[in-house]
PDB file as gemmi writes it, atoms N, CA and C in Angstrom:
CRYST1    1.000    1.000    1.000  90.00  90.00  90.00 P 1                      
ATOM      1  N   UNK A   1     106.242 101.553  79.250  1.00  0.00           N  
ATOM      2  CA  UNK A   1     107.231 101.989  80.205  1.00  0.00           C  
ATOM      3  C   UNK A   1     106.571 102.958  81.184  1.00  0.00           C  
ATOM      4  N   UNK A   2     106.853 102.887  82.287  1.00  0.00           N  
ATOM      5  CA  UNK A   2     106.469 103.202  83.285  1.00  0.00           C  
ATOM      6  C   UNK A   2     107.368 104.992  83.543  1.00  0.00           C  
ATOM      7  N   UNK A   3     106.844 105.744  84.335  1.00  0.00           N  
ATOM      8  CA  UNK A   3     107.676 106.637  84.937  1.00  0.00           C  
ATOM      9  C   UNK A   3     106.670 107.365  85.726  1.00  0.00           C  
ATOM     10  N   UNK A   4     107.835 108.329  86.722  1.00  0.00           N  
ATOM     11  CA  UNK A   4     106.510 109.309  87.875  1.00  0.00           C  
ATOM     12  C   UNK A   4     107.641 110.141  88.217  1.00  0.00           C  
ATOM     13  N   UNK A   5     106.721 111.108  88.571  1.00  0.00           N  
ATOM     14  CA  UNK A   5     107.863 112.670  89.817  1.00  0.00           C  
ATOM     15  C   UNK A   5     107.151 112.592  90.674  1.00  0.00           C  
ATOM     16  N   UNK A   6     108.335 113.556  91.403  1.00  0.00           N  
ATOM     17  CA  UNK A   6     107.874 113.531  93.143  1.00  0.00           C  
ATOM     18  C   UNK A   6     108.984 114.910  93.223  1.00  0.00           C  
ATOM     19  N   UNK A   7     108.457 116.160  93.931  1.00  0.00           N  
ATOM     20  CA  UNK A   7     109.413 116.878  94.225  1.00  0.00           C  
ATOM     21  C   UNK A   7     110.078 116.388  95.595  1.00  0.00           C  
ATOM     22  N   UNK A   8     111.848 116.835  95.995  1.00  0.00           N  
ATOM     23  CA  UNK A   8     112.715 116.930  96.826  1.00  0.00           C  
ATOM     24  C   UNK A   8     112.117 117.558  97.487  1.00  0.00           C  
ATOM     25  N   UNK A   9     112.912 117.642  98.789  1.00  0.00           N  
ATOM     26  CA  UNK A   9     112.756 118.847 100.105  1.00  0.00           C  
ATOM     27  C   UNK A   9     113.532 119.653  99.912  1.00  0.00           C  
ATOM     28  N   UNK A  10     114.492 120.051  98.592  1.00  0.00           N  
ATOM     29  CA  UNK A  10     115.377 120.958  98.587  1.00  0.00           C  
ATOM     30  C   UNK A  10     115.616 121.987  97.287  1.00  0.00           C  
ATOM     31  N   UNK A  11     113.938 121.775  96.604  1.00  0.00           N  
ATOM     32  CA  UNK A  11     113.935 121.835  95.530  1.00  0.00           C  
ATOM     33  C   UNK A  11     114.204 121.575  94.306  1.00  0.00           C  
ATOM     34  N   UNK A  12     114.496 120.174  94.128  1.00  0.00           N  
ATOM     35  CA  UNK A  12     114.904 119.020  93.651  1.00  0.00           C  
ATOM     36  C   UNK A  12     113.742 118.002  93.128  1.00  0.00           C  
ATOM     37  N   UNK A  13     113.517 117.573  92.081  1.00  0.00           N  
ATOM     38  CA  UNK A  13     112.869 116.818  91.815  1.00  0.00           C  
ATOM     39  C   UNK A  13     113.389 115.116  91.473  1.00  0.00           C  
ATOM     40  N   UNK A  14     112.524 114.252  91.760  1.00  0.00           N  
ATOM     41  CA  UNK A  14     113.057 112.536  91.693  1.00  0.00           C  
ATOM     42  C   UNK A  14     112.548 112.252  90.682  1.00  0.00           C  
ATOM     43  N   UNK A  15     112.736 111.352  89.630  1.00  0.00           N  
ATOM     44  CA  UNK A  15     111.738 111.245  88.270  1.00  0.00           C  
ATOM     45  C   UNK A  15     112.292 109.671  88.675  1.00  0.00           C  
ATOM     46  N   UNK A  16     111.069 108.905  88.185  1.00  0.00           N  
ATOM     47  CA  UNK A  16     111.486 107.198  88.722  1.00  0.00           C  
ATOM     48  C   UNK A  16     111.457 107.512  87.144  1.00  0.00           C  
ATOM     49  N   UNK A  17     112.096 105.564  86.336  1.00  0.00           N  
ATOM     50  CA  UNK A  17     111.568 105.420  85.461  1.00  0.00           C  
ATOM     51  C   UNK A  17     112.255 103.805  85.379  1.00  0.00           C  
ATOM     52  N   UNK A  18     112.821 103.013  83.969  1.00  0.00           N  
ATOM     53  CA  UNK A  18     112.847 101.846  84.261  1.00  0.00           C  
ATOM     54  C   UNK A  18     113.961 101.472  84.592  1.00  0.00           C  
ATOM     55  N   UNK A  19     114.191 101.197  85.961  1.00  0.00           N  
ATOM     56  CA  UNK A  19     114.822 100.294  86.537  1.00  0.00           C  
ATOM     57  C   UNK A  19     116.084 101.658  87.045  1.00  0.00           C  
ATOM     58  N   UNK A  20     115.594 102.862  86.712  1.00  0.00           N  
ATOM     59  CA  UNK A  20     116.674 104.085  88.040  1.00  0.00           C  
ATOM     60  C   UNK A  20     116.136 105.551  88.293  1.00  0.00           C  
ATOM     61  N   UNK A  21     116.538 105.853  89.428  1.00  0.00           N  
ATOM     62  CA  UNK A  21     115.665 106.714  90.357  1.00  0.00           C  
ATOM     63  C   UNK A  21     116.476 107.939  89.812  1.00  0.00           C  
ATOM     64  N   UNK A  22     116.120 109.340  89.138  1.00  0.00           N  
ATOM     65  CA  UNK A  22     117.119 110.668  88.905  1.00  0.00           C  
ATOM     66  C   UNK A  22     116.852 111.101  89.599  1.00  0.00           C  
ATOM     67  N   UNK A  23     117.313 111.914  90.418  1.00  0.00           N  
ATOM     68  CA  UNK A  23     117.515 113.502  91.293  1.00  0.00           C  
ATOM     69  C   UNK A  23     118.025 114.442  89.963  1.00  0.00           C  
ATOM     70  N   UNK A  24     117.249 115.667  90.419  1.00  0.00           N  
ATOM     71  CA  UNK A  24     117.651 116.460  89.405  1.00  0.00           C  
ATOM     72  C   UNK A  24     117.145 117.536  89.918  1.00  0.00           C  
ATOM     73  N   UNK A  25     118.152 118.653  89.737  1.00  0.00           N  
ATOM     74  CA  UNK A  25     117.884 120.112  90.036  1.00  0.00           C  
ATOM     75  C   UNK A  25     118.218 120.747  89.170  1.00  0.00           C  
ATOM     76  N   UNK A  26     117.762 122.006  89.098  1.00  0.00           N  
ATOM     77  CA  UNK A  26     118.098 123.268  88.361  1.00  0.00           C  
ATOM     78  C   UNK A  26     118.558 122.442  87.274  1.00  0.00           C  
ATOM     79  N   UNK A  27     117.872 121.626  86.578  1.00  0.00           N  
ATOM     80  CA  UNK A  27     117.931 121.086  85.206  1.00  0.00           C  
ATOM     81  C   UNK A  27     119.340 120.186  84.951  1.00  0.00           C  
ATOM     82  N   UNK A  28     119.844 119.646  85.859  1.00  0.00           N  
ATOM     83  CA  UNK A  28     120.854 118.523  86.269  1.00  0.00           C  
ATOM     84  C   UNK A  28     120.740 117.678  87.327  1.00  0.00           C  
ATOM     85  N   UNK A  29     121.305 116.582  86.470  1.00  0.00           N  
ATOM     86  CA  UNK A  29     121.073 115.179  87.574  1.00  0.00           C  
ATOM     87  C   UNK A  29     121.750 115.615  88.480  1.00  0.00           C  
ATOM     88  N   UNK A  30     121.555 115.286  89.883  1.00  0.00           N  
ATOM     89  CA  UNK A  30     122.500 115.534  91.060  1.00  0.00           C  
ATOM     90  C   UNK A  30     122.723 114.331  91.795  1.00  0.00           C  
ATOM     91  N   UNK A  31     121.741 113.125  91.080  1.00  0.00           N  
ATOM     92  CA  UNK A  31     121.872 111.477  91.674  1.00  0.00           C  
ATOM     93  C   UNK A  31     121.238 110.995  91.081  1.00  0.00           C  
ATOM     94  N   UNK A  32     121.913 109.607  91.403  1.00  0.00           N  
ATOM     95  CA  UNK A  32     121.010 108.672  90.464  1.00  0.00           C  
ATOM     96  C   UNK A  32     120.836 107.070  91.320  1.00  0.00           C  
ATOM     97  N   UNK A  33     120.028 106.450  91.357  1.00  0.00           N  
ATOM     98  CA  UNK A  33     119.896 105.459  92.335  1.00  0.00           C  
ATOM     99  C   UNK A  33     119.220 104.215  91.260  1.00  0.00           C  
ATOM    100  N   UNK A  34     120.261 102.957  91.257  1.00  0.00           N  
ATOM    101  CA  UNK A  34     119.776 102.249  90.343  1.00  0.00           C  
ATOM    102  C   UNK A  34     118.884 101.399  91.161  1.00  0.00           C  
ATOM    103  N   UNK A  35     117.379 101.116  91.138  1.00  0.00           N  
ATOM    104  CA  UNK A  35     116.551 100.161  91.676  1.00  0.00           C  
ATOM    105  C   UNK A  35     116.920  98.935  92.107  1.00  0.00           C  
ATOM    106  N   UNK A  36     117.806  98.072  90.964  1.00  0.00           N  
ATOM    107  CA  UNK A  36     118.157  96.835  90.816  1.00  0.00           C  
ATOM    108  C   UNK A  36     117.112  95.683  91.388  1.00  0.00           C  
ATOM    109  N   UNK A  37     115.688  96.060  90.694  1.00  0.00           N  
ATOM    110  CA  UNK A  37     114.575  94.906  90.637  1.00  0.00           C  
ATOM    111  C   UNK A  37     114.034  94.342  89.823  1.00  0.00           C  
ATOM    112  N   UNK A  38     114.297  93.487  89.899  1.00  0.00           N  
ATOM    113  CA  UNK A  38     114.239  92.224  88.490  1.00  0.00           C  
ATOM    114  C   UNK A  38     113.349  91.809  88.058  1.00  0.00           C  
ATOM    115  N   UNK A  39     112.592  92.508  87.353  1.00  0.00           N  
ATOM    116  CA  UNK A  39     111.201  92.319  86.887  1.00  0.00           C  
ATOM    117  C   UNK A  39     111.057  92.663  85.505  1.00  0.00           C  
ATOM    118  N   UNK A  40     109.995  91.782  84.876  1.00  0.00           N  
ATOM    119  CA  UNK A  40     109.602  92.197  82.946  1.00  0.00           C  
ATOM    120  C   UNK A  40     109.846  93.589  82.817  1.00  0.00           C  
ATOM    121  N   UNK A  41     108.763  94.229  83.876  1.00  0.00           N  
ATOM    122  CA  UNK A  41     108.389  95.857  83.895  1.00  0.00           C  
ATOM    123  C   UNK A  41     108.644  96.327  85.275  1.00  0.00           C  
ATOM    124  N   UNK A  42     109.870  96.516  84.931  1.00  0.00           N  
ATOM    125  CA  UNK A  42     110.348  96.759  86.669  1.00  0.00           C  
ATOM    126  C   UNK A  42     110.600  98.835  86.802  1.00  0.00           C  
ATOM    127  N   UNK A  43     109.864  99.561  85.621  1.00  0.00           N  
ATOM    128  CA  UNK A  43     109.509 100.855  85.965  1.00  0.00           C  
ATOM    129  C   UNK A  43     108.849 101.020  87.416  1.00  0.00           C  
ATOM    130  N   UNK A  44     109.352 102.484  87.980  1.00  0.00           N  
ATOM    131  CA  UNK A  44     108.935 102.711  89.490  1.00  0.00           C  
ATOM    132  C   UNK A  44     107.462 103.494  89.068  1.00  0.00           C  
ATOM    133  N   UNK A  45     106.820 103.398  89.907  1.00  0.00           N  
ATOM    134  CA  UNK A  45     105.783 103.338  89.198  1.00  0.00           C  
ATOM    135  C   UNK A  45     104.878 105.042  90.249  1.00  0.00           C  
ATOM    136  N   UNK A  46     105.987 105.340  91.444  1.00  0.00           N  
ATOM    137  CA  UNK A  46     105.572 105.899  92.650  1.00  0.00           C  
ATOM    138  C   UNK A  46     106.455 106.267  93.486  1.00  0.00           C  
ATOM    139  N   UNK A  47     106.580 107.553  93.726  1.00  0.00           N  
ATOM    140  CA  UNK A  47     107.696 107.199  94.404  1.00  0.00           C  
ATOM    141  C   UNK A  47     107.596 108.645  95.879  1.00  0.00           C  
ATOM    142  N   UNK A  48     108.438 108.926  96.487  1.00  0.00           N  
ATOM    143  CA  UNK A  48     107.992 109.475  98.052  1.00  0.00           C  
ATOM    144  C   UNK A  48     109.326 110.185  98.714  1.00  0.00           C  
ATOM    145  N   UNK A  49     109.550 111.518  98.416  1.00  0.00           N  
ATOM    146  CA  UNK A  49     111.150 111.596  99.583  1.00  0.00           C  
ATOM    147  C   UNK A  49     110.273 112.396 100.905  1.00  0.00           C  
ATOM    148  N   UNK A  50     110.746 111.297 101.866  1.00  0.00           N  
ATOM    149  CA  UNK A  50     109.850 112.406 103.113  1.00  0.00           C  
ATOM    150  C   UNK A  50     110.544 113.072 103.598  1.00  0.00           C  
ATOM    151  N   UNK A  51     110.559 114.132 104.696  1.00  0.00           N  
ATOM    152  CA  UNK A  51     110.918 114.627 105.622  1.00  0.00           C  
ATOM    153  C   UNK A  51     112.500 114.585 106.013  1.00  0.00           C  
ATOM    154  N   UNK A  52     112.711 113.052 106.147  1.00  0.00           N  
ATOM    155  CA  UNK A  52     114.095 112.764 106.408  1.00  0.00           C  
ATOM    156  C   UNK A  52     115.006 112.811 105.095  1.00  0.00           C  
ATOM    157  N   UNK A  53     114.665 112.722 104.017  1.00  0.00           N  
ATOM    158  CA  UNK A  53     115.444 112.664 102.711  1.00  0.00           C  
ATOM    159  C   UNK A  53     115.879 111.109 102.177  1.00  0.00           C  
ATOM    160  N   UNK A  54     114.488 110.046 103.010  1.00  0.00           N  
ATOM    161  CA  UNK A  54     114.524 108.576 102.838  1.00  0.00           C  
ATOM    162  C   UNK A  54     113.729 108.679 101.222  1.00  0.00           C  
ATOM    163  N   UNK A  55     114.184 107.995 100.208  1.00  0.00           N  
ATOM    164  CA  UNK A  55     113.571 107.757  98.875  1.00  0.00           C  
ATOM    165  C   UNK A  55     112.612 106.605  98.899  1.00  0.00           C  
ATOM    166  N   UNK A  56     111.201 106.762  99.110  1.00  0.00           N  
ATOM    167  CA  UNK A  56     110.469 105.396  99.046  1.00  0.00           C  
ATOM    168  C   UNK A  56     109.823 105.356  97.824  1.00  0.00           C  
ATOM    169  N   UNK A  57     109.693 104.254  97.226  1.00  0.00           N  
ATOM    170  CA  UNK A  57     109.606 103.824  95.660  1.00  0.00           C  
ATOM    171  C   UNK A  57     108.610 102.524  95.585  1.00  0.00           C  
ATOM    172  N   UNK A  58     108.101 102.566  94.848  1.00  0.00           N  
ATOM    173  CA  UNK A  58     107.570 100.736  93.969  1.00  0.00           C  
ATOM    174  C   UNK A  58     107.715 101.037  92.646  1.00  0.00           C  
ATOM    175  N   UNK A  59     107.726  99.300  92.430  1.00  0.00           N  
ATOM    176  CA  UNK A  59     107.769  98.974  91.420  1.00  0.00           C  
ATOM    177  C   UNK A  59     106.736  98.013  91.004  1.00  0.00           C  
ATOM    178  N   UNK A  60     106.573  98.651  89.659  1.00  0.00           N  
ATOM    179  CA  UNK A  60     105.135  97.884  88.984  1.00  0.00           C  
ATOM    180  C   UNK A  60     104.717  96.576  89.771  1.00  0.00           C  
ATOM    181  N   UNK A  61     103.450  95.885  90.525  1.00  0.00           N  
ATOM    182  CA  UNK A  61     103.463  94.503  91.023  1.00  0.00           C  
ATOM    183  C   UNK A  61     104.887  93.860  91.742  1.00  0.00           C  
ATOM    184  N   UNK A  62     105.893  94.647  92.008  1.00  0.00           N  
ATOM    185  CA  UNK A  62     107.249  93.990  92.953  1.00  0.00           C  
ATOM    186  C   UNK A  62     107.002  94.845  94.214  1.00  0.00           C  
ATOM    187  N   UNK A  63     105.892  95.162  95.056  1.00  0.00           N  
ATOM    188  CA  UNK A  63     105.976  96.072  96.227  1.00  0.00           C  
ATOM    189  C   UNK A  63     106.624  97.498  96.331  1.00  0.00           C  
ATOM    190  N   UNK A  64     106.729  97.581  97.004  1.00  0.00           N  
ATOM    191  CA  UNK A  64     107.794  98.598  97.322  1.00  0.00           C  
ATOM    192  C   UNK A  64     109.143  98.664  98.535  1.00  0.00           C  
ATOM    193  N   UNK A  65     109.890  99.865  98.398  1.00  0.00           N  
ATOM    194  CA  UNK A  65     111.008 100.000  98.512  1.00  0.00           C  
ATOM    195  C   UNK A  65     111.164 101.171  99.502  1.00  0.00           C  
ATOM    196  N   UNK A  66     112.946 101.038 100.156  1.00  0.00           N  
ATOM    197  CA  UNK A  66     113.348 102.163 100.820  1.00  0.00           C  
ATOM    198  C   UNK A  66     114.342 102.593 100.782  1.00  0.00           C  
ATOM    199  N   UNK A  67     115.182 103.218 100.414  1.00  0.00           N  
ATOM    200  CA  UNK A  67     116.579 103.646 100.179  1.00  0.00           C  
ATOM    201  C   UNK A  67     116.788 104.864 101.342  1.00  0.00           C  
ATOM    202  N   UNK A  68     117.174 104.339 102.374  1.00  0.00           N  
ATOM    203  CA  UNK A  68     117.641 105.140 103.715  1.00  0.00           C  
ATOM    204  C   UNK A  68     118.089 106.466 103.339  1.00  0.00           C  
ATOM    205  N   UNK A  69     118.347 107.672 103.515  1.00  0.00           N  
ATOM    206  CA  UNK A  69     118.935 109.129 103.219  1.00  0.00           C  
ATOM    207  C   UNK A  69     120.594 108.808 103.219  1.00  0.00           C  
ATOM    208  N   UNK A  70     121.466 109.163 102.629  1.00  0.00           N  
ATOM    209  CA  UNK A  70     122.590 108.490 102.831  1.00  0.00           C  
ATOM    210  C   UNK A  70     123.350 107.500 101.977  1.00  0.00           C  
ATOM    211  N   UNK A  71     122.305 106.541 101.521  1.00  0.00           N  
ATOM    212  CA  UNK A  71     122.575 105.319 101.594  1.00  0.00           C  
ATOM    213  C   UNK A  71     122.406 105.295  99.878  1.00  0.00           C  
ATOM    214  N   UNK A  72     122.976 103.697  98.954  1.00  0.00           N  
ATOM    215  CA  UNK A  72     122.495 103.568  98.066  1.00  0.00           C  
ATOM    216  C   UNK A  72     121.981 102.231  98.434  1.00  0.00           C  
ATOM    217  N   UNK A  73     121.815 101.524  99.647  1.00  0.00           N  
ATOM    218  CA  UNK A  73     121.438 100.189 100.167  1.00  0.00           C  
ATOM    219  C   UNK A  73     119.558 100.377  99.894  1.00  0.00           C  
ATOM    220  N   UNK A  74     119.199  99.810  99.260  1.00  0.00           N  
ATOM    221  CA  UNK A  74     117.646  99.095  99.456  1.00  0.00           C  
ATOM    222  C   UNK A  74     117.016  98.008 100.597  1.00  0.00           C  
ATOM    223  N   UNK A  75     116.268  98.051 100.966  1.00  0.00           N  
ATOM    224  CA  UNK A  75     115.515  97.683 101.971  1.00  0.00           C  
ATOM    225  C   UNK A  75     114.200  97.428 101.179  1.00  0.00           C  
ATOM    226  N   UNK A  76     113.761  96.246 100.918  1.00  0.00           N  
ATOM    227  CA  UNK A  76     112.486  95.768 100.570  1.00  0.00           C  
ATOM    228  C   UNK A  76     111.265  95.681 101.236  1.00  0.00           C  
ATOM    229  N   UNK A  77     110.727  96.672 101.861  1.00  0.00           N  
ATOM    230  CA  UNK A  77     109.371  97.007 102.819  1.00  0.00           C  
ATOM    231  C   UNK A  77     108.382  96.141 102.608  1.00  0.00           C  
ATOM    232  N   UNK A  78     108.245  95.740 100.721  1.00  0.00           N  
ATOM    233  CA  UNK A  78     106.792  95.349 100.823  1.00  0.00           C  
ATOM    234  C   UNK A  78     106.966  93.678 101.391  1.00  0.00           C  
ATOM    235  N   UNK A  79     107.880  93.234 101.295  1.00  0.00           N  
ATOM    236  CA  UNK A  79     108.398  91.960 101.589  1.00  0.00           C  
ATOM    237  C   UNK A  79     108.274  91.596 103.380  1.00  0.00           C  
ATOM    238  N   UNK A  80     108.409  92.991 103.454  1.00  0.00           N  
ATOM    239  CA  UNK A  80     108.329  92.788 105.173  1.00  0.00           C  
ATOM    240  C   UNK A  80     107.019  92.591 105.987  1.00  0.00           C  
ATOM    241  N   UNK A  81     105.920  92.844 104.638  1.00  0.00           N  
ATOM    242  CA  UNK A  81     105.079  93.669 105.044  1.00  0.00           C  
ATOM    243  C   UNK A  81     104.045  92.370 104.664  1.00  0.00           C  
ATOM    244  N   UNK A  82     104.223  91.747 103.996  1.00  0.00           N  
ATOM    245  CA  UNK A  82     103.754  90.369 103.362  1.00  0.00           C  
ATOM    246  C   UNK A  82     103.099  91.281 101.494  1.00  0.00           C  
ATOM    247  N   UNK A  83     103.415  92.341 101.060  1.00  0.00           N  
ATOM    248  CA  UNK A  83     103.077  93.250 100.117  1.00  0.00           C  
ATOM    249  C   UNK A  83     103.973  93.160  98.582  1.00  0.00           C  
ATOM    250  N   UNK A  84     104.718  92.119  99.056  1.00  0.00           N  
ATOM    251  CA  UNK A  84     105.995  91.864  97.794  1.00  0.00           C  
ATOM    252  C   UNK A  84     105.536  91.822  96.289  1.00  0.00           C  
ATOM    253  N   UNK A  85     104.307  91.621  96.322  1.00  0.00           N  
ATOM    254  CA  UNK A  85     103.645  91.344  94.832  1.00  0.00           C  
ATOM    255  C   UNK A  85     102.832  92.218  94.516  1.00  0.00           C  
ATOM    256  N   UNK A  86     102.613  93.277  95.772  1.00  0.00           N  
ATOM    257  CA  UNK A  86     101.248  94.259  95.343  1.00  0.00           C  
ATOM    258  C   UNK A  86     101.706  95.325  94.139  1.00  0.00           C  
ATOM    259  N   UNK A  87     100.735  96.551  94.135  1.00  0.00           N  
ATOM    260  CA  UNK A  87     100.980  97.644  93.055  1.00  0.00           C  
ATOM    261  C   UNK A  87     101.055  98.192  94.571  1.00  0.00           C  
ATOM    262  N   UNK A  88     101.283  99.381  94.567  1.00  0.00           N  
ATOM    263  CA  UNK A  88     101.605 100.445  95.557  1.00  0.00           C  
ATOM    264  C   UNK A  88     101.538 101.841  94.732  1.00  0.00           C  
ATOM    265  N   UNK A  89     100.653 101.774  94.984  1.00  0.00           N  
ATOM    266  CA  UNK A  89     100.153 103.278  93.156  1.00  0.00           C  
ATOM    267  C   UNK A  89     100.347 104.916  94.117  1.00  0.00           C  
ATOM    268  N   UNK A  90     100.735 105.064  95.462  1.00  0.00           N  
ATOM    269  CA  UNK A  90     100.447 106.322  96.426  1.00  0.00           C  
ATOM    270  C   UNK A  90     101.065 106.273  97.556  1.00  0.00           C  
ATOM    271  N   UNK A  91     101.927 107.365  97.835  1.00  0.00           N  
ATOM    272  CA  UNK A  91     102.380 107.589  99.056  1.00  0.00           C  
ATOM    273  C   UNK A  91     102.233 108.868 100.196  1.00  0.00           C  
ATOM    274  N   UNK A  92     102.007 109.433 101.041  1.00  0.00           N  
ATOM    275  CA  UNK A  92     101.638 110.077 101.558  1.00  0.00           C  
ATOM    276  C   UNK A  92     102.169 110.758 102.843  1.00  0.00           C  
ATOM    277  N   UNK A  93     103.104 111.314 103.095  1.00  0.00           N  
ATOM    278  CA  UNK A  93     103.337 111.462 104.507  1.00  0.00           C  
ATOM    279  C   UNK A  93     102.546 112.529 105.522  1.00  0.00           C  
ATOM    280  N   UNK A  94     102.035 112.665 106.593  1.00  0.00           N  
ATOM    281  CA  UNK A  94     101.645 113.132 107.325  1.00  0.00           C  
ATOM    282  C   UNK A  94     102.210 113.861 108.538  1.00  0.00           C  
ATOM    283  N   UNK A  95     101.395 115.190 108.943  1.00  0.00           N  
ATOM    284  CA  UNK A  95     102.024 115.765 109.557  1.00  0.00           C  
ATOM    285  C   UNK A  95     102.768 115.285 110.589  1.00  0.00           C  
ATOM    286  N   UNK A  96     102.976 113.990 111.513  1.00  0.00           N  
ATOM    287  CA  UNK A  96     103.608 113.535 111.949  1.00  0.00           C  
ATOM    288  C   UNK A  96     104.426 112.407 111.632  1.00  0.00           C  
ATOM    289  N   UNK A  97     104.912 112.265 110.473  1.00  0.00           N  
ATOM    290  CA  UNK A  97     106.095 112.369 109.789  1.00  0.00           C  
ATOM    291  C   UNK A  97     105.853 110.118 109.400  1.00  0.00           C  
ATOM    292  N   UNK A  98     103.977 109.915 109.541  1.00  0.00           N  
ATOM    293  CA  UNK A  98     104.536 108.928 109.336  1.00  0.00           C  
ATOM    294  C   UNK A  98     103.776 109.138 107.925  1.00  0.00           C  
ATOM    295  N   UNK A  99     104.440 107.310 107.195  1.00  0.00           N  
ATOM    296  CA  UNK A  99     104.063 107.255 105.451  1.00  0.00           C  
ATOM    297  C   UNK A  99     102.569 106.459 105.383  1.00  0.00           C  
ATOM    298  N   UNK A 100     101.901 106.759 104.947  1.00  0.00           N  
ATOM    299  CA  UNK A 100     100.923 106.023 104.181  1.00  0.00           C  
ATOM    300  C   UNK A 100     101.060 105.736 102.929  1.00  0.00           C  
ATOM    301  N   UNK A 101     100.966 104.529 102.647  1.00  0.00           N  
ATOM    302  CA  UNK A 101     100.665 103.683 101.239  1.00  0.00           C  
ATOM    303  C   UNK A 101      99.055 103.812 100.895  1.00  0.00           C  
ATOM    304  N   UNK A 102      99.247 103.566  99.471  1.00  0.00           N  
ATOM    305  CA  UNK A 102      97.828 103.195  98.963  1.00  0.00           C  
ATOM    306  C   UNK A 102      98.318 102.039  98.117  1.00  0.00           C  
ATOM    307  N   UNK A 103      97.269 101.197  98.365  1.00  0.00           N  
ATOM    308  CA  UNK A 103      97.967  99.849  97.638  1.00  0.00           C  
ATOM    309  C   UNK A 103      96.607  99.708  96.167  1.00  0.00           C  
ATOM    310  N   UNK A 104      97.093  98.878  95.255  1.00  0.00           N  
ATOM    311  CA  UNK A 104      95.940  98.517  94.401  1.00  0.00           C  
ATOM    312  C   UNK A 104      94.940  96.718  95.104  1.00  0.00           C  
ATOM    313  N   UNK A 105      94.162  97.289  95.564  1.00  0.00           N  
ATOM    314  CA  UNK A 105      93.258  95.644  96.061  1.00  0.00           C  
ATOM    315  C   UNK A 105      93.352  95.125  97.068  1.00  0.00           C  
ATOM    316  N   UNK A 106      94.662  95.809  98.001  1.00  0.00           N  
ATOM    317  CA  UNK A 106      94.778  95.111  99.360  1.00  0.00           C  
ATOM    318  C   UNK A 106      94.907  96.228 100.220  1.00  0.00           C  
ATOM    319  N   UNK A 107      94.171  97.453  99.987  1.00  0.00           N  
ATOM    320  CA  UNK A 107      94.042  98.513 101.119  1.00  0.00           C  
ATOM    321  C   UNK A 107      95.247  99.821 100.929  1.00  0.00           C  
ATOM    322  N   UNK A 108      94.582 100.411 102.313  1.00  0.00           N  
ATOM    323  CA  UNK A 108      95.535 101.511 102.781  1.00  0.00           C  
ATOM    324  C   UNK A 108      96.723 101.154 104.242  1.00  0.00           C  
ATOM    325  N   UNK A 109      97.586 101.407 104.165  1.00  0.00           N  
ATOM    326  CA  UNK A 109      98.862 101.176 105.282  1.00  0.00           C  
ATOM    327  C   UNK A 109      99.471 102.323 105.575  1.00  0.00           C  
ATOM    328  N   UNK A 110      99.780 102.539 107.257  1.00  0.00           N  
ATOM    329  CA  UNK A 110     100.287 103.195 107.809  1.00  0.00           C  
ATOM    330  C   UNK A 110     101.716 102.686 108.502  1.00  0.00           C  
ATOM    331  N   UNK A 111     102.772 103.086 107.994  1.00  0.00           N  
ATOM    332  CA  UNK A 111     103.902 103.066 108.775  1.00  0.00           C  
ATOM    333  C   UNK A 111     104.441 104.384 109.866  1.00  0.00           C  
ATOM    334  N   UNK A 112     104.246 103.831 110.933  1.00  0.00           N  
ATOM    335  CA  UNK A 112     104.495 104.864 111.779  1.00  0.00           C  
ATOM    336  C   UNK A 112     106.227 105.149 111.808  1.00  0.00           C  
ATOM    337  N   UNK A 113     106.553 106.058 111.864  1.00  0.00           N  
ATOM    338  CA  UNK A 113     108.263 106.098 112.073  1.00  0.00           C  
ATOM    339  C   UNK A 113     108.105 106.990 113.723  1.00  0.00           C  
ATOM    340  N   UNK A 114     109.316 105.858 114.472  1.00  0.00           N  
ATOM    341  CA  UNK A 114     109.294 106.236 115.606  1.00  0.00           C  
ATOM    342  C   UNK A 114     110.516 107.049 115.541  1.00  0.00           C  
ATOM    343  N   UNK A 115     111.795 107.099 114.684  1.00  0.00           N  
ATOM    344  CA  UNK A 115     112.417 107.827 114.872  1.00  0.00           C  
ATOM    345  C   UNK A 115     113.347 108.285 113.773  1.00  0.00           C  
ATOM    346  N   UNK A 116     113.926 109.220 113.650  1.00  0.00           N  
ATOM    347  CA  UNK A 116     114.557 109.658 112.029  1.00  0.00           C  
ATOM    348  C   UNK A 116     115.884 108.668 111.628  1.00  0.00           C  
ATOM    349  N   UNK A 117     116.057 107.774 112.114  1.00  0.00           N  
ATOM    350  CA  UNK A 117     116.803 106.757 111.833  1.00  0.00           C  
ATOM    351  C   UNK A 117     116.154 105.117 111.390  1.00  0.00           C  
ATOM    352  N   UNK A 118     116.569 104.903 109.970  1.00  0.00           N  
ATOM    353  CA  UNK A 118     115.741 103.311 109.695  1.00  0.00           C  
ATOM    354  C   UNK A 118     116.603 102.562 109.707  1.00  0.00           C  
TER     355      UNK A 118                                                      
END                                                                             
């Protein structure tokens, strides 16, 4: 079984694990975001809240993911990206607010965000 943290922007931490995303502060869940990806080992394996309070995630070999700030809607990135099958082991945001991936075998990726709305 898979699992990872990632601290919030609000002092909040995200803990992935199999198959749902916790928010948790001051030692209580404050959300919970079910993945709903259908896989053997569908643990998140990575996961990313940037700037905007967008949750970006993968899952073991199923790509990765985006759950808008707001939203409990998913958006499948790696699918967009032709990445649907990769590992996605790293995420990264940069001072200008865009994400870098690290993928396992098929490189590094830059998504630029042109604006705080996806």
């Amino acid at each position: 079984m898979n699992h990872c943290l990632a601290p919030g922007n609000d002092g909040s931490y995200f803990i992935g694990t199999s198959g749902i995303i916790y928010k948790i502060k001051e030692n209580n869940v404050i959300g919970k975001y079910t993945t709903n990806i259908h896989a053997e080992n569908n643990g998140v394996v990575a996961i990313l809240a940037d700037r905007n309070n967008n949750i970006w995630f993968s899952v073991m070999n199923k790509g990765f993911f985006l759950i808008p700030h707001g939203s409990d809607k998913i958006i499948d990135i790696g699918s967009k990206m032709d990445l649907q099958n990769t590992l996605v082991n790293n995420y990264l945001e940069d001072n200008e607010g865009n994400i870098w991936i690290s993928t396992y075998g098929r490189g590094v990726y830059c998504i630029i965000i042109l604006s705080q709305e996806l």
